[in-house]
C-alpha positions in Angstrom: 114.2 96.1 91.5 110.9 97.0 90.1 107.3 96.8 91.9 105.4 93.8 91.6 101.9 94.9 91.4 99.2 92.2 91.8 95.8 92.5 90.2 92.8 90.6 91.3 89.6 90.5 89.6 86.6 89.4 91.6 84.0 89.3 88.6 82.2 86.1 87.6 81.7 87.2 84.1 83.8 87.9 80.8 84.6 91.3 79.7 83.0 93.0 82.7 83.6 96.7 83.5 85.2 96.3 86.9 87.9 94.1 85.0 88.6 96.3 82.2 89.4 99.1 85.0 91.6 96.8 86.4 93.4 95.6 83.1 93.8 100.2 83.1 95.2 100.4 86.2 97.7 97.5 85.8 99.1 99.2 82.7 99.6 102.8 84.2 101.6 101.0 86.5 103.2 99.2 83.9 104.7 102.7 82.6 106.5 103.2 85.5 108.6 99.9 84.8 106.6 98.0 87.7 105.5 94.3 87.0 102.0 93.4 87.3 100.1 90.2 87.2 96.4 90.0 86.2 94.3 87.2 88.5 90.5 86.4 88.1 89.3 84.7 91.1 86.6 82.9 88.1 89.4 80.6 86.8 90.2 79.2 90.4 88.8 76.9 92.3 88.8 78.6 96.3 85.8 76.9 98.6 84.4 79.4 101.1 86.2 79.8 104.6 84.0 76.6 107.1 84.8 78.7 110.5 86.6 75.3 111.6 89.1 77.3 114.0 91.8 75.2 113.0 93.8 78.4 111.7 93.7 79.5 115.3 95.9 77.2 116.4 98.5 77.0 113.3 97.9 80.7 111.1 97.5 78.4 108.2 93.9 77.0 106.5 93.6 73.3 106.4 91.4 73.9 102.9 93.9 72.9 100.2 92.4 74.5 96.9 94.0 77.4 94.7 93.8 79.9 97.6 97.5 78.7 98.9 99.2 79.5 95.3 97.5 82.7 95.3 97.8 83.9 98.8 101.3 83.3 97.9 101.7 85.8 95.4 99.4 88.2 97.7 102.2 88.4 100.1 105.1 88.5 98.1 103.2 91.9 96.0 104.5 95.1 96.9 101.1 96.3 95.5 97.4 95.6 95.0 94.7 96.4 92.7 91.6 94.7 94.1 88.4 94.9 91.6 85.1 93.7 92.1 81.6 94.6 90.7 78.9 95.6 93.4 76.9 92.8 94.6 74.4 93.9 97.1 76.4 96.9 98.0 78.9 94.5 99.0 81.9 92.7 97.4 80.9 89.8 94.8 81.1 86.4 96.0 84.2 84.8 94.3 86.1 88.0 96.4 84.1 87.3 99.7 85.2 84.1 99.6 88.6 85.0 99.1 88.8 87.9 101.6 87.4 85.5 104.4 89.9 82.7 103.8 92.2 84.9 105.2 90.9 84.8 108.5 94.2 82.1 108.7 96.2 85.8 108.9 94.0 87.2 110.6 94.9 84.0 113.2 98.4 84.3 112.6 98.8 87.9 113.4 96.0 88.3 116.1 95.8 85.4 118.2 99.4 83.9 117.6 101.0 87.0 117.4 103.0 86.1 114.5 104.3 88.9 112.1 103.7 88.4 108.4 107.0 89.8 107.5 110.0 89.6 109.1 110.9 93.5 108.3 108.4 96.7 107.9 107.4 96.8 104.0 105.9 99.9 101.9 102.3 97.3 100.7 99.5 99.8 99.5 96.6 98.5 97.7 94.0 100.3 95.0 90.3 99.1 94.9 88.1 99.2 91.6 84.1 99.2 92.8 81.7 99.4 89.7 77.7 99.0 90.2 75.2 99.6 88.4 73.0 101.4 91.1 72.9 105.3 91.6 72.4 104.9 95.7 74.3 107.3 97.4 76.0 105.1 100.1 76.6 101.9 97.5 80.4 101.7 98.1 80.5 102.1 101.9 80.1 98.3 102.4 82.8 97.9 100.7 85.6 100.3 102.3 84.5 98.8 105.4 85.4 95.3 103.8 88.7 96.2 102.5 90.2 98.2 105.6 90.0 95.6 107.6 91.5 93.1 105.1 94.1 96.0 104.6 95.4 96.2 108.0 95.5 92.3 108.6 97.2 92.4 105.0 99.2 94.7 106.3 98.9 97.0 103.4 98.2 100.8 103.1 94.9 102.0 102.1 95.9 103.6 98.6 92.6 104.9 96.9 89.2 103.8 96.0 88.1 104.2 92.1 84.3 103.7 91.9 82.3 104.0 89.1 78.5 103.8 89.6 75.5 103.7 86.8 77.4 101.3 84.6 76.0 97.9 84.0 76.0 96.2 81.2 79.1 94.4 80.2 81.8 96.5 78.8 80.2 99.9 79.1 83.1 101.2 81.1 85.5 100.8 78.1 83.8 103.7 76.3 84.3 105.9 79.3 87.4 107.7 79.0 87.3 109.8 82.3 86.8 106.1 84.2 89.7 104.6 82.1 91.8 107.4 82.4 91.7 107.6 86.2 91.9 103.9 86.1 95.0 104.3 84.3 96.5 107.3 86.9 95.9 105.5 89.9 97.6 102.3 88.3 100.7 104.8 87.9 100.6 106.9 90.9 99.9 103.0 93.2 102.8 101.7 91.9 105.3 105.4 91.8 107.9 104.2 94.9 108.3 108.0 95.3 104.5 109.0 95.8 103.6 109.9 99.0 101.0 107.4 101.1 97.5 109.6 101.9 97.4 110.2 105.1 93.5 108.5 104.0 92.5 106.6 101.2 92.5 108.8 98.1 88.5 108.5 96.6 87.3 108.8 93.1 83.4 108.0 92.7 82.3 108.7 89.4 79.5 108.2 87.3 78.8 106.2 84.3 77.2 106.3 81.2 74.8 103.2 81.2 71.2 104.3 81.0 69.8 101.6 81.1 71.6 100.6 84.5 69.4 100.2 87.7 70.7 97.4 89.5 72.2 96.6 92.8 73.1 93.3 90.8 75.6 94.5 88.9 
């Protein structure tokens, strides 16, 4: 049975660079005969985590939006491409508020001691970071962010491809070295045969937007 690789896209706008990285990396792992799914957090309607403690006492959120449907398909994917554009050297907002909605796993596995999975399963996720800032530590907010949504996910840290200097929308599209690792890691995330990294494989590259200055991105 083939790979189901899920791809989430945490960008409020159309057309935006982190996206079109994303929409690379799903089809290199199309061409190893994995299925992949393409999700923008901007079409759904998820309301941000209210620190009610109910999950502590069930695993589950009592906030009945779209992040049931999609948690869903989070934990039946084998794989994960997770793409965001830097906000604030952190992840944007619509994935935030996704991320912290799962604190309900976070209950379920910490405080109730409840597996996610009834057996051990090979999960490993990729993350696409693209700002438009040339600061040196711009990413490290966000490794922080996704290893410890990783481990409660219960999903191996795969690799990082971030892409600084590149702003305006659609600029990474021209950039074939971004594209073409984009397009690599898609493959190699979703090979069932590739080793797992003993840590997180990390690409940082930088872009061709001159006119990109932001942390805003």
């Amino acid at each position: 049975m083939s790979l189901h690789v899920l791809g989430i896209s945490s960008s409020p706008r159309a057309r935006s660079n982190s996206d079109a990285l994303l929409g690379e990396a799903l089809r290199g792992a199309e061409t190893g005969g994995a299925r992949t799914e393409h999700v923008r957090l901007s079409d759904l309607a998820i309301a941000p985590c209210r620190a009610c403690e109910a999950c502590a006492k069930t695993g589950e959120c009592v906030i009945r939006d779209d992040f049931q449907p999609l948690l869903a398909k989070l934990l039946q994917a084998d794989r994960l491409v997770f793409a965001t554009p830097v906000h604030f050297m952190g992840v944007a907002s619509q994935g935030k508020v996704f991320i912290d909605r799962c604190q309900s796993l976070w209950s379920r596995k910490y405080r109730m001691k409840r597996p996610l999975f009834a057996e051990d399963r090979d999960r490993r996720a990729l993350v696409i970071a693209v700002g438009g800032s040339k600061v040196e530590r711009m990413f490290d907010g966000i490794r922080l962010t996704m290893r410890y949504w990783f481990d409660t996910l219960e999903m191996g840290y795969f690799a990082n491809l971030f892409v600084q200097c590149v702003d305006a929308a659609g600029t990474v599209r021209d950039d074939i070295t971004a594209m073409g690792e984009a397009c690599r890691l898609g493959a190699a995330l979703a090979d069932p045969d590739a080793l797992m990294p003993a840590a997180p494989t990390d690409i940082v590259l930088t872009g061709h937007d001159p006119g990109a200055a932001s942390t805003h991105s």
